[in-house]
C-alpha positions in Angstrom: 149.0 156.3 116.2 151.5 159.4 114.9 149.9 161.5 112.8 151.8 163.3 109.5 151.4 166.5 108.1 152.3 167.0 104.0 152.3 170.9 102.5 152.6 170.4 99.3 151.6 172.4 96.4 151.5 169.7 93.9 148.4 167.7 94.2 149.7 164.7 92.8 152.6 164.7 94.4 150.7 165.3 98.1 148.1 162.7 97.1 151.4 160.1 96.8 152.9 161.2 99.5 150.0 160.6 101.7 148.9 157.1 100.2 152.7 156.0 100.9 152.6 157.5 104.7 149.1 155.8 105.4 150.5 152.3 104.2 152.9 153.2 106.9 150.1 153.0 109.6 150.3 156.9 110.1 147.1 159.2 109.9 147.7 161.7 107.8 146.5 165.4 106.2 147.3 167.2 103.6 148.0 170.9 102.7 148.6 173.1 99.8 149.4 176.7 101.2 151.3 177.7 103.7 147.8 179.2 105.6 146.2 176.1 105.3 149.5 174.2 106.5 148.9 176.8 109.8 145.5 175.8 110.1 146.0 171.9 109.9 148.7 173.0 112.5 146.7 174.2 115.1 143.6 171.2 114.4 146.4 168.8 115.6 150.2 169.0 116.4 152.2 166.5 113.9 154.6 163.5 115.1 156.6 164.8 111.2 156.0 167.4 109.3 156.9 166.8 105.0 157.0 170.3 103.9 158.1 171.6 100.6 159.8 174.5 99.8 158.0 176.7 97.0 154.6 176.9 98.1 152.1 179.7 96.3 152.2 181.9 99.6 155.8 181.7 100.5 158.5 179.5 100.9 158.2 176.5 103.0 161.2 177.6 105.9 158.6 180.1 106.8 157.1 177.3 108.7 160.1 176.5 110.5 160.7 180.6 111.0 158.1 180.6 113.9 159.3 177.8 116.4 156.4 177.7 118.7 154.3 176.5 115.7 156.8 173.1 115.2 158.6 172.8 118.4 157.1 169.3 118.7 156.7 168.7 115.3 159.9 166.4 113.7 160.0 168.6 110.4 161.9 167.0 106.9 162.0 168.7 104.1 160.8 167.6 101.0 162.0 169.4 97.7 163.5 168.9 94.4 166.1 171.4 94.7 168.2 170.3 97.7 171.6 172.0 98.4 174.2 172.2 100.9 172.7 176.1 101.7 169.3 174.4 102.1 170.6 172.0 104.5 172.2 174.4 106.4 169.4 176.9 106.5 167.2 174.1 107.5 169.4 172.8 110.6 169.9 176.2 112.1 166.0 176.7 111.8 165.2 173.0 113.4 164.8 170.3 110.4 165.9 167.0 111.0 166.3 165.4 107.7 165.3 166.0 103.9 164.0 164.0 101.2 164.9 164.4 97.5 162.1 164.3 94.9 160.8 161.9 93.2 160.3 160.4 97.2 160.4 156.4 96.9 159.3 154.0 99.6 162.4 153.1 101.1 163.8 156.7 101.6 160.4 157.8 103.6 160.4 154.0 105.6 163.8 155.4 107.1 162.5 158.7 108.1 159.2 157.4 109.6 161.4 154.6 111.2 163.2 157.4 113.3 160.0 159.5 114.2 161.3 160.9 117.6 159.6 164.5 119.1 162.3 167.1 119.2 161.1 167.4 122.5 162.7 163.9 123.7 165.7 164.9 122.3 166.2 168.4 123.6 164.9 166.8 127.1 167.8 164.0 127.5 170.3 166.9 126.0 169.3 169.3 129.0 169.7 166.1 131.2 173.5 165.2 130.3 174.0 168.9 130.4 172.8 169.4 134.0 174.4 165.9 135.2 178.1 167.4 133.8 179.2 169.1 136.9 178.7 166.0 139.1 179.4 163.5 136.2 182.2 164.8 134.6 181.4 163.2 130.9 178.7 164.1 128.4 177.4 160.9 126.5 180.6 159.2 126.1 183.1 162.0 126.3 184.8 163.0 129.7 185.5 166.4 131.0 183.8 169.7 132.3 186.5 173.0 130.5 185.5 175.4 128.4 186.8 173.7 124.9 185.0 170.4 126.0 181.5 172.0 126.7 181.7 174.0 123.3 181.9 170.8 122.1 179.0 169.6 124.0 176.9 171.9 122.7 178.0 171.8 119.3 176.8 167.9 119.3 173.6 168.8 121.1 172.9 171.2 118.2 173.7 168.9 115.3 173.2 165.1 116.7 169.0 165.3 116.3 169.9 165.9 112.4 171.2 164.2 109.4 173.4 166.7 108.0 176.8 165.2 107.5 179.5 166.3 110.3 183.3 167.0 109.4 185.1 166.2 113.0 188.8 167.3 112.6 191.7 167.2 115.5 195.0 165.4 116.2 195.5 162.0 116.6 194.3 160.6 120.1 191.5 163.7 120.5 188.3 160.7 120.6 187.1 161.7 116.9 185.9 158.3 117.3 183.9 158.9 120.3 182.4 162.1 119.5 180.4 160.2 116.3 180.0 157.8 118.7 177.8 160.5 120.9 176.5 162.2 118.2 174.8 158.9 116.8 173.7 157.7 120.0 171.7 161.3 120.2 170.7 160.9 117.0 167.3 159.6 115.9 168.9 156.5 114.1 170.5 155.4 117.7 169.0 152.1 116.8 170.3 151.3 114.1 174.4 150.4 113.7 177.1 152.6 114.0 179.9 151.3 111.9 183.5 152.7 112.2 185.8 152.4 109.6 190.0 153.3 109.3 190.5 154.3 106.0 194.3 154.8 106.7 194.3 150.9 107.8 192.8 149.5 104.2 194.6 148.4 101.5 193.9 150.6 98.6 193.7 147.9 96.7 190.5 146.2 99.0 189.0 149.9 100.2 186.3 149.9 97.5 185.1 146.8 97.9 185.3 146.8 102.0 182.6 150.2 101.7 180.9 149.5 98.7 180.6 145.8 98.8 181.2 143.4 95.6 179.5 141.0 93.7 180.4 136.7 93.4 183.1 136.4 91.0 183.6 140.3 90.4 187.7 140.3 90.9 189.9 137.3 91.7 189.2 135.9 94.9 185.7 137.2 95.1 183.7 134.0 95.9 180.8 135.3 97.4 178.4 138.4 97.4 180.2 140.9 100.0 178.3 143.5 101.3 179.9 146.9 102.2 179.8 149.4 105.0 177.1 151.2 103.5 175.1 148.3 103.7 176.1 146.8 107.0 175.2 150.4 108.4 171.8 150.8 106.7 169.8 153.0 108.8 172.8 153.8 111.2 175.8 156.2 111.1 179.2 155.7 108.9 182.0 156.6 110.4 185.0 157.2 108.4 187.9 158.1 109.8 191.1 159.6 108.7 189.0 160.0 105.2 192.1 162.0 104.0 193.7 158.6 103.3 191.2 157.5 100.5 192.6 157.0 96.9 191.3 159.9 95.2 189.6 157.5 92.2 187.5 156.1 95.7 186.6 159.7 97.0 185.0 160.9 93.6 182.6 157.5 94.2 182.0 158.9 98.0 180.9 162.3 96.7 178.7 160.7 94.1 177.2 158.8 96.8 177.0 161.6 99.1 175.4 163.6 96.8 172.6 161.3 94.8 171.9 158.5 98.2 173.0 155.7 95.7 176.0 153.5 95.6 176.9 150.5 93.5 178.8 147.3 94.7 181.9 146.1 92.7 181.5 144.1 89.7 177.7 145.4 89.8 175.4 147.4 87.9 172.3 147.8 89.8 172.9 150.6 92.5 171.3 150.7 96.0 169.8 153.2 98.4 172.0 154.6 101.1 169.9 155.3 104.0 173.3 156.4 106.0 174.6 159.4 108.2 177.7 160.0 107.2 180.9 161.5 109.9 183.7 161.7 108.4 187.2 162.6 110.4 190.7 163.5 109.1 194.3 164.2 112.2 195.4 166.5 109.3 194.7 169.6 107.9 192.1 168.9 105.2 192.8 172.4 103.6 196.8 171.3 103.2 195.9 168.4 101.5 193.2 169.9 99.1 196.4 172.0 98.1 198.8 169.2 97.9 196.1 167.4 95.5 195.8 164.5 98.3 192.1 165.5 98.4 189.4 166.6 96.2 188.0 170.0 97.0 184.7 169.2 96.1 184.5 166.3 98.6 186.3 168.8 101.6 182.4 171.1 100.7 180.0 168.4 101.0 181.3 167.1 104.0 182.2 170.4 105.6 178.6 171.0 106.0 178.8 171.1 110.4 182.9 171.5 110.8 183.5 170.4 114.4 186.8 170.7 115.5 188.2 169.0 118.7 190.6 170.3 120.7 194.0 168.9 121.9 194.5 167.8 125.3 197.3 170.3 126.2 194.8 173.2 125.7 192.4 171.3 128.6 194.6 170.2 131.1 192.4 170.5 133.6 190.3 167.6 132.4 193.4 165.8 132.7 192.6 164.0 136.4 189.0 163.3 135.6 190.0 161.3 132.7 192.9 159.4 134.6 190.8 159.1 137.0 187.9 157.7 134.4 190.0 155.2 132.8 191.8 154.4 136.3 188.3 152.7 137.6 188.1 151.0 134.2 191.0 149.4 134.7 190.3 148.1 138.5 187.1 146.9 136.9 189.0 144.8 134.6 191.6 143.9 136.4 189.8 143.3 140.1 192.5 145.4 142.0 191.6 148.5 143.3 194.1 151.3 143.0 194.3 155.2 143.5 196.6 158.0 142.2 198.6 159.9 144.6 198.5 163.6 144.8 201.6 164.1 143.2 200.8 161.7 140.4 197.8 163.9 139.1 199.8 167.2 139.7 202.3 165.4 137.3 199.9 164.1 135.0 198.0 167.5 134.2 201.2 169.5 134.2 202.5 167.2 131.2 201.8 168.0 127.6 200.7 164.9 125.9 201.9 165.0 122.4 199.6 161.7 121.7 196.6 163.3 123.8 193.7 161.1 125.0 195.0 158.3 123.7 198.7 158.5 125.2 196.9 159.6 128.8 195.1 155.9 128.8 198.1 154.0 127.8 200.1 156.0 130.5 197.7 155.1 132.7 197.4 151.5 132.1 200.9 151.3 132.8 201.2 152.9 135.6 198.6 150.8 137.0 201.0 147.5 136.2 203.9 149.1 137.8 202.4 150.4 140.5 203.3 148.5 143.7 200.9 149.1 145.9 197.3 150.6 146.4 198.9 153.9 145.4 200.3 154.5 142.1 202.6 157.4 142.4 204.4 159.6 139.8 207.6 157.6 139.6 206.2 155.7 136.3 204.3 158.6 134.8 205.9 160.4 131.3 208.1 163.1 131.8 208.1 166.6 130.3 210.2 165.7 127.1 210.6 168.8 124.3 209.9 167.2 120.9 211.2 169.0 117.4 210.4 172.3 116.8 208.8 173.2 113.2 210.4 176.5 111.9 210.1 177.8 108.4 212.7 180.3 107.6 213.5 183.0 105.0 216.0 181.7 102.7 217.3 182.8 99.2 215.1 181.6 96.1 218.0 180.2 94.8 217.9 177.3 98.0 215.8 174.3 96.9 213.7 171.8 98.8 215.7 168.9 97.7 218.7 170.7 99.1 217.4 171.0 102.4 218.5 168.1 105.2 216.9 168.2 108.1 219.7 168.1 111.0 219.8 165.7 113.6 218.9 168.6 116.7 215.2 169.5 117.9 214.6 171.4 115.6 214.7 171.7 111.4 215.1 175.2 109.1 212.9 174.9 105.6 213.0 177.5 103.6 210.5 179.4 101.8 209.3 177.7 98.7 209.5 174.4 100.0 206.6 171.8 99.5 204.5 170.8 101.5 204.8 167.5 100.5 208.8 167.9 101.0 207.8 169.6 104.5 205.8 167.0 105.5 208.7 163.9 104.8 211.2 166.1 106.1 209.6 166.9 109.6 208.1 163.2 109.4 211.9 161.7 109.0 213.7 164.2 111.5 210.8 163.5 114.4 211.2 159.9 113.9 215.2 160.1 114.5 214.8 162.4 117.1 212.7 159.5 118.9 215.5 157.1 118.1 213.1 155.6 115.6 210.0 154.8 118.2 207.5 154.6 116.1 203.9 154.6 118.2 206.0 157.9 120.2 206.7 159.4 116.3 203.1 158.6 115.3 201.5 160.6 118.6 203.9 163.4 118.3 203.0 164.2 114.5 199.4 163.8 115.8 198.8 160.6 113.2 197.7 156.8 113.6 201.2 154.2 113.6 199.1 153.0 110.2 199.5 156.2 108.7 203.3 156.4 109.6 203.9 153.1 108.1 202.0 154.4 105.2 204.2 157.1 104.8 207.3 155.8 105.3 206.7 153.1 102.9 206.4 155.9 100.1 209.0 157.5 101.0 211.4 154.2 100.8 209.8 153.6 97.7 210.6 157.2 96.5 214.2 156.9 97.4 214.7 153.1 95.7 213.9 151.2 99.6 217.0 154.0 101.2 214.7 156.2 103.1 
């Protein structure tokens, strides 16, 4: 049976806490004081550790201070004065979740749900770690340079927590697959991991698709719909290309993120979110807090671990494992078995790939059709190609934005001063000619989903009266 440990100052509170855990078929002890809290300690190790912060001989983090006293103690934090430094603090010191005072049922159910020895976790870390040379892929994610195994170990450090985790990177870098391997190292790796598209929602149904809504709450709602947040209860959220939300729905988020509640549509009861949110954005999230296209105060609370993925030009030589990767997929699919010549994977990792992971598995999917043999050579493979150049230039004040066309060539002059907003359709517009209006090849270049494209080039017809 796992056995808790509460330090808790308040006697009440501890007494409640303890009652709730042992209807949870936990044993369980109580202590006041951070020397009692040591004592308990060394009686018998804790499966989870509920520690508070202000205790009357320190603070709480002392605990987690000396890591040979928890190292296989799962530690969560119990305090009425959470922050985003608290949370912080706490993961680089080894806590795996924290609770928010007054603590009801539901909230500690999840937690004791997920009671996993940080032990287990750092052991099947160190295992994927020591497989990588002869594997070549970590979880879910394939390749052995440098960039890639910064990235392995920046998942290692956060996946065994609940902080929320900020994954930024161009279009077709496998944002999706990284949450995908951070929940499936997570403690809640039982429970759903839900992605979501924000860029492919209507605005006018995004609300209702991650909040849910109530029978008869807006024309057309017939039934009771629930949300994301309720279809990934217990699990990870994924939301994707978040810059993309209406900013009326990301002041809801934050509240969310910030208080564990939510509230379907039409409704006004709200619900407990027992969810990990990852959140993801192919643009910078920065530009957009400065263009107004994104609050600032929802760019914070999700900021809290910043992981940032790298393009595939700047780790080229992962470039024939992965080929290579989705090459046997594809055979197993298809039931043909095929192999690239030499001179294919010279060309493949010599190539830049403007649409990165993503435009490397298409390339090789095709490649595989064309191919007429056992051997798929390089005759069907992309060539080097140099897209539009993006050079801002000094230019008198007097030069405006609006009178600045971008010129049919590779490349397009803004002056200072412009927009970003103006940059961004102007670059947008002049990448899409130069591509003879392809859009999926636009989309990869600019580093954005086709949905965003479309997105964008529906406002900017609207702009100009339906002539852009």
């Amino acid at each position: 049976m796992p056995h808790a440990l509460v330090v808790d100052d308040d006697i009440d509170s501890a007494a409640s806490l303890r009652d709730l855990i042992a209807g949870e078929r936990l044993t369980v002890a109580v202590a006041h004081t951070l020397r009692d809290a040591r004592r308990q300690i060394s009686l018998q190790q804790p499966d989870i550790l509920l520690l508070d912060l202000r205790l009357p001989d320190g603070n709480g983090m002392d605990l987690l201070a000396d890591p040979d006293l928890v190292a296989n103690s799962e530690v969560v934090l119990c305090t009425g004065h959470a922050s985003i430094e608290t949370s912080v603090q706490a993961l680089r010191l080894g806590a795996a979740d924290y609770l928010i005072k007054p603590i009801n049922l539901k909230q500690l159910q999840g937690v004791l749900s997920r009671i996993m020895k940080p032990a287990a976790l750092r052991a099947e870390v160190e295992v994927l770690t020591a497989r990588l040379d002869s594997s070549g892929h970590f979880g879910h994610l394939w390749g052995k340079s440098a960039p890639m195994q910064r990235i392995y170990e920046q998942i290692s450090r956060v996946a065994g927590t609940s902080v929320t985790v900020f994954i930024t990177g161009e279009s077709g870098t496998g944002k999706e697959v990284v949450a995908q391997t951070v929940h499936d190292l997570s403690r809640r790796r039982k429970q759903p991991f839900l992605a979501v598209n924000c860029g492919a929602i209507s605005p006018n149904l995004i609300e209702s698709e991650i909040f849910g809504h109530e029978k008869g709450s807006f024309t057309g709602a017939e039934r009771q719909h629930q949300g994301f947040f309720e279809r990934a209860s217990g699990g990870t959220l994924f939301l994707d290309e978040i810059t993309e939300m209406p900013l009326d729905l990301q002041v809801k988020l934050l509240r969310v993120l910030e208080t564990g509640r939510f509230m379907r549509v039409g409704s006004t009861v709200s619900q407990e979110a027992d969810v990990r949110v990852i959140a993801a954005t192919n643009r910078d999230p920065r530009q957009l807090v400065a263009t107004g296209k994104m609050r600032e105060d929802l760019l914070y609370r999700l900021n809290v671990f910043p992981l940032d993925l790298p393009p595939l030009r700047d780790r080229l030589a992962d470039v024939p494992l992965l080929a290579n990767h989705f090459l046997q997929g594809i055979c197993e699919q298809e039931g043909a078995v095929r192999r690239f010549s030499q001179a294919a994977l010279d060309k493949l990792a010599t190539y830049s790939w403007p649409g990165n992971v993503r435009e490397l598995r298409n390339a090789v999917q095709r490649a595989y059709v064309m191919a007429q043999g056992d051997v798929i050579d390089d005759r069907w493979l992309p060539e080097a190609s140099n897209g539009p150049s993006f050079a801002p230039a000094v230019a008198p004040a007097s030069v405006t934005a609006a009178a600045v066309a971008a010129p049919a060539g590779d490349s397009i002059t803004l002056p200072i001063g412009t927009s970003m907003a103006q940059a961004e359709r102007l670059l947008t517009l002049a990448t899409l000619r130069h591509y003879n209006h392809h859009k999926e090849r636009t989309a990869a270049v600019l580093g954005i989903s086709l949905k965003t494209l479309y997105n964008r080039l529906k406002e900017y017809a609207a702009a100009e009266g339906g002539n852009a």
